[in-house]
C-alpha positions in Angstrom: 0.0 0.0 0.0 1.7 3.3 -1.0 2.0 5.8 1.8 -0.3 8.7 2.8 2.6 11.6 2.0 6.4 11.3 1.2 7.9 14.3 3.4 11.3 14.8 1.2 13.7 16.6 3.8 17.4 17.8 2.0 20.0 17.8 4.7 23.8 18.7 4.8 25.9 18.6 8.2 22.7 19.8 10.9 22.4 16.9 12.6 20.4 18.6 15.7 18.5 20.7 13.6 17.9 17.5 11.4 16.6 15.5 14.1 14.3 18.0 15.5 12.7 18.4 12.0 12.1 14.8 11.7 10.9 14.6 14.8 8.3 17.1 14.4 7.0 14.9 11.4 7.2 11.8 12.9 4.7 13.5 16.0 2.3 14.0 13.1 -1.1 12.5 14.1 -1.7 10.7 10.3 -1.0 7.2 9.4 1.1 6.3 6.4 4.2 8.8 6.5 7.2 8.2 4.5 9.7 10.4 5.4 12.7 10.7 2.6 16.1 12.4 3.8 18.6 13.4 1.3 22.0 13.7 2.8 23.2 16.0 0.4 27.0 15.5 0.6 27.1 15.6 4.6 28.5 13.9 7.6 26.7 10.5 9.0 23.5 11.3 10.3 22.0 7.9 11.4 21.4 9.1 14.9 19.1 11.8 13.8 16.7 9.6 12.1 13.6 8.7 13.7 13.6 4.7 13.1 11.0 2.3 14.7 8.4 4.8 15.0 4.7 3.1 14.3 3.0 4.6 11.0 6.4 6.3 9.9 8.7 4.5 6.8 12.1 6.5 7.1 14.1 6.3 3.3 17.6 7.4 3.1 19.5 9.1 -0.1 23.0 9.8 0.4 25.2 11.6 -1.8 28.8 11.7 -2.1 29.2 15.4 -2.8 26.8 18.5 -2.3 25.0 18.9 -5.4 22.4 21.8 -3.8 19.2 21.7 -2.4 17.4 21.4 -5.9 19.1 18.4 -6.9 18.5 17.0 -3.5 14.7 17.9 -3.8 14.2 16.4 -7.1 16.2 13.0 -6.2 13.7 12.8 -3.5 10.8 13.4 -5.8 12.1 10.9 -7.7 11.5 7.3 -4.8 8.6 9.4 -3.1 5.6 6.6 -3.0 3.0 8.4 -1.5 -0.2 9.6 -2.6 0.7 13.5 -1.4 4.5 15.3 -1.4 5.2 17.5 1.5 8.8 19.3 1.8 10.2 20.6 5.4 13.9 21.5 5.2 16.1 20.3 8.0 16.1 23.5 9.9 12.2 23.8 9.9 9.8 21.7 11.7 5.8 20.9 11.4 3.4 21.8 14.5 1.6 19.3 15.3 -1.6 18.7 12.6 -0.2 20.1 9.6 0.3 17.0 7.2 -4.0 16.3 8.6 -5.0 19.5 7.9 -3.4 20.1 4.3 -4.2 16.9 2.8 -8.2 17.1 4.4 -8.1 20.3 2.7 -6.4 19.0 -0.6 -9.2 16.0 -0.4 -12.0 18.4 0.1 -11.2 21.6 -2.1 -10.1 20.0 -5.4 -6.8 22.3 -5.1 -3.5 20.9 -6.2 -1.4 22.5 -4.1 -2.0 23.9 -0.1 0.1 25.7 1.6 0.0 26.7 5.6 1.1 29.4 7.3 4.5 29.5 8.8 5.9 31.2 11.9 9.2 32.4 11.8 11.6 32.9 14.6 15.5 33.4 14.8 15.4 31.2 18.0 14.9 27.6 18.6 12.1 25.9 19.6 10.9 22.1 20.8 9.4 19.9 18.5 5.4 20.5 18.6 5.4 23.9 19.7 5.3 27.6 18.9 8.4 30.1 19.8 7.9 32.4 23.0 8.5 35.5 20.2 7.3 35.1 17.0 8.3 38.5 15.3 6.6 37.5 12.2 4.8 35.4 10.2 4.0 34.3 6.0 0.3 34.3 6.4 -0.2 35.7 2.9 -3.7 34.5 0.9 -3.3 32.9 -2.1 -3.3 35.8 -4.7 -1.9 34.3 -8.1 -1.2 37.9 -9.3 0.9 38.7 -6.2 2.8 35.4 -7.3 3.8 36.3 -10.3 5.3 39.2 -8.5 6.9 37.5 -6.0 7.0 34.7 -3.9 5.1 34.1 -0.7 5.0 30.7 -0.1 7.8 28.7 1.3 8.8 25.4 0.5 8.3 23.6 4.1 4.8 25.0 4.1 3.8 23.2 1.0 1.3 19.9 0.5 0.4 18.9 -2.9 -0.7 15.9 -4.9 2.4 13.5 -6.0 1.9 13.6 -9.7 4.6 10.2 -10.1 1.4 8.0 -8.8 -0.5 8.9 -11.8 2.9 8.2 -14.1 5.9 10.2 -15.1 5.8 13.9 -13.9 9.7 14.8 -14.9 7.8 18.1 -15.2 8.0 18.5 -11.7 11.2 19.4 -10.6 13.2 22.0 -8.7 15.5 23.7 -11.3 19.1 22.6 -10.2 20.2 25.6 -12.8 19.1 28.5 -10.0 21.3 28.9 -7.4 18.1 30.7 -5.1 14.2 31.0 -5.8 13.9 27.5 -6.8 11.0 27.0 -5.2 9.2 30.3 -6.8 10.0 29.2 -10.0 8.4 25.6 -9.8 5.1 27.0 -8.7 5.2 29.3 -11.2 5.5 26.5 -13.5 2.8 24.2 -11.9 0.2 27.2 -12.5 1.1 28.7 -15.8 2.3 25.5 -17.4 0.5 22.9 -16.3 -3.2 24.7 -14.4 -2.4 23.1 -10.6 -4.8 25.5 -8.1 -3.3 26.7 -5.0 -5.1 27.4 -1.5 -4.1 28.0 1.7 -4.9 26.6 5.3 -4.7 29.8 7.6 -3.6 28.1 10.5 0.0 28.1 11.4 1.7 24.6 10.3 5.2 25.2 10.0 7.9 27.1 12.1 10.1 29.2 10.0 13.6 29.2 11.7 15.9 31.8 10.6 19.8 31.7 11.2 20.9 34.9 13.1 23.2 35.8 10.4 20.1 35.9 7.9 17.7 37.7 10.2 19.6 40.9 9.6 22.2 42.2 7.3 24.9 44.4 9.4 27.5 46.4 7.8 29.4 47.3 4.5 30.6 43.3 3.1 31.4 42.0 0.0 29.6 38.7 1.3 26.3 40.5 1.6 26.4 42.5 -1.3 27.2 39.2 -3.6 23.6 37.7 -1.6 22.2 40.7 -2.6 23.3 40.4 -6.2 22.8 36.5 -6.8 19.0 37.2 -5.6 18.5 39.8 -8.0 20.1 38.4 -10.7 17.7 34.7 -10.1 14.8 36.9 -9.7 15.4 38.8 -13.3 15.7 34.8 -14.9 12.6 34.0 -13.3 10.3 36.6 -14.2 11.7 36.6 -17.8 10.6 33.1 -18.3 7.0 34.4 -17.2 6.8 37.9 -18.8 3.4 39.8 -18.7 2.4 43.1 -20.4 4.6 45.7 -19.6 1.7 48.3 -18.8 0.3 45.1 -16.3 0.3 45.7 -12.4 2.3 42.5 -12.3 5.1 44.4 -14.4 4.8 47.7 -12.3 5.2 45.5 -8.9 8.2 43.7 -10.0 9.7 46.9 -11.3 9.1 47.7 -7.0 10.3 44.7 -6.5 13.3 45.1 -8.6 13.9 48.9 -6.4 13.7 46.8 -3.3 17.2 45.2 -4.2 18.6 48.1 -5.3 17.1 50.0 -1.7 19.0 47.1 0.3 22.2 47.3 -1.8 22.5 51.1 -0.9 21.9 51.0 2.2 24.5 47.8 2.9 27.1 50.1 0.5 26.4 53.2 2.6 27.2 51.3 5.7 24.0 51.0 6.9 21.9 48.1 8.4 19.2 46.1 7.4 16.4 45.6 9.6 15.8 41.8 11.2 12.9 40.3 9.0 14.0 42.8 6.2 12.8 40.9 3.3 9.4 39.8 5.1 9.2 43.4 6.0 9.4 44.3 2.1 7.1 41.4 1.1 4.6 42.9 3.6 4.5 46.1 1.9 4.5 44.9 -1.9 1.7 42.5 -0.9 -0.5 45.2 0.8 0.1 47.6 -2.3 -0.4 44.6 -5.1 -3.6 43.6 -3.0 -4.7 47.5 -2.7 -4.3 47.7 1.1 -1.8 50.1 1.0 -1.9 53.1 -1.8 0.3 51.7 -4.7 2.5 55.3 -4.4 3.5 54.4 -1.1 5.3 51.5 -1.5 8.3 52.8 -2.4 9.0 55.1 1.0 7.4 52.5 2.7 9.3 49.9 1.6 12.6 52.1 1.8 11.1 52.8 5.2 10.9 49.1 6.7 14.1 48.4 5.3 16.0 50.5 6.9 14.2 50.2 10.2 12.4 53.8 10.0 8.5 53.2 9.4 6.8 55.5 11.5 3.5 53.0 12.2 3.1 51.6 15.4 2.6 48.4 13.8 5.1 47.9 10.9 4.1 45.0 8.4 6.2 42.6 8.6 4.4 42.2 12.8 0.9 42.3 11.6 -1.3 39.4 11.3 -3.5 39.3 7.9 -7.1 39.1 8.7 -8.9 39.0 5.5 -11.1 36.7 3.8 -9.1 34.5 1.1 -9.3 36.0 -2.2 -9.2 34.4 -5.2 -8.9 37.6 -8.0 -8.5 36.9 -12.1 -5.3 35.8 -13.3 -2.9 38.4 -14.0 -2.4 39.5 -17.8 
């Protein structure tokens, strides 16, 4: 009998962080749960996984040298059996319910693809529950627009159908090519190319864990400028395989988007900080301008604004809790 959902967790040398990730999907309430590690190049990590547990199938990849977490995706796309594909990477975890509630809402909605929302915290937290602090969360409705602006949903919060039970889906793959935004790109793919729906559960599923090093950008380096650049320069070959009209809100947002970069390389250059949470920060503000809760001719200063850690409202974006109804608006053009 194939299983319920392969989880396909990439891994390279984060044994604790490993083990806490698979621990938080072996706690999931839901028989039938393959779990499939890819050791992506890294150190032994037998202790890590979580063997003998009832209802849970643990499948190991190894390979001899990193080849990136795309490649490591897509090679565990390749044995997953089960009737759903979840992700979670190895410094992630699930809360407890996620894997039930995504596939009871993939069963029940006729969408292809759910995402939940995901908390995000710099800090660590125990298997099955929520950080102390949770600065901020992707809690974003599913606007397909939006997505073609930018993306909002990350890989350990998705659930979708396993298109390999049905026959050969080489079509659905991570692009080993990009060296960031694989992610965006596939679902870009799945919904322009090939129709799949996407719908979110807004309940928090997933915990977000950030390294302190990526929660905020400090001081004039060469290191964070090059981050700066590779981003930009994946995010200009993804939206060029997808191109829109040029008079579309789509192509005026991703011109805002495009500013955004060039906002957080001048301020790195100048030998200024970024914010912690900068890019959620951003996100916030380009989704609330896209989804016309914020005046479109404010993004700019307000993005420039949360960036750099000067937005005058009480209650900056990237803290606020989204509170509307899902939306489901036309297509973008």
């Amino acid at each position: 009998m194939p299983a319920t959902v392969s989880v396909i967790v990439p891994t390279r040398d984060r044994p604790e962080s490993l083990a806490d990730a698979l621990r938080s999907i072996a706690m999931q309430d839901l028989p039938g749960i393959e779990i499939v590690v890819v050791n992506d190049g890294g150190g032994d990590i037998a202790a890590a996984l979580p063997l003998g547990v009832p209802g849970v199938t643990v499948r190991l990849l190894s390979h001899p040298r990193p080849r990136g977490q795309a490649a490591a995706r897509n090679a565990g796309l390749e044995i997953a059996s089960g009737r759903y594909v979840a992700f979670l990477d190895d410094d992630d975890m699930y809360l407890p319910g996620h894997l039930e509630r995504a596939i009871r809402a993939l069963e029940t909605s006729g969408a292809d693809v759910v995402y939940a929302d995901c908390v995000l915290t710099e800090g660590r937290c125990a298997p099955g529950g929520l950080p102390d602090v949770s600065p901020c969360r992707y809690d974003f409705p599913y606007d397909p627009g939006m997505l073609a602006v930018a993306n909002f949903v990350p890989t350990s919060a998705v659930v979708c159908r396993n298109p390999a039970v049905h026959g050969p889906a080489s079509w659905f793959r991570f692009d080993p090519e990009l060296p960031v935004l694989v992610d965006w790109s596939l679902w870009l793919r799945l919904i322009h190319d090939r129709g799949w729906c996407f719908e979110r559960t807004p309940e928090p599923g997933v915990v977000f864990h950030r390294a302190l090093e990526d929660v905020a950008v400090t001081g004039r380096t060469d290191a964070h400028l090059d981050q700066l650049g590779r981003y930009e320069d994946a995010y200009r070959t993804v939206i060029a395989r997808w191109p829109v009209t040029p008079a579309s809100r789509v192509a005026r947002f991703r011109t805002l988007f495009l500013e955004t970069f060039q906002i957080a390389q001048t301020l790195l250059a100048t030998g200024q900080r970024l914010v912690p949470f900068a890019y959620e920060g951003a996100l916030r503000v380009l989704y609330d301008g896209f989804t016309g809760r914020l005046d479109e001719t404010l993004v700019p200063a307000r993005t420039a604004a949360v960036l750099a850690g000067t937005d005058p409202d009480d209650a900056p974006p990237v803290a606020r809790m989204t509170t509307h109804p899902l939306t489901h608006p036309a297509t973008h053009t």
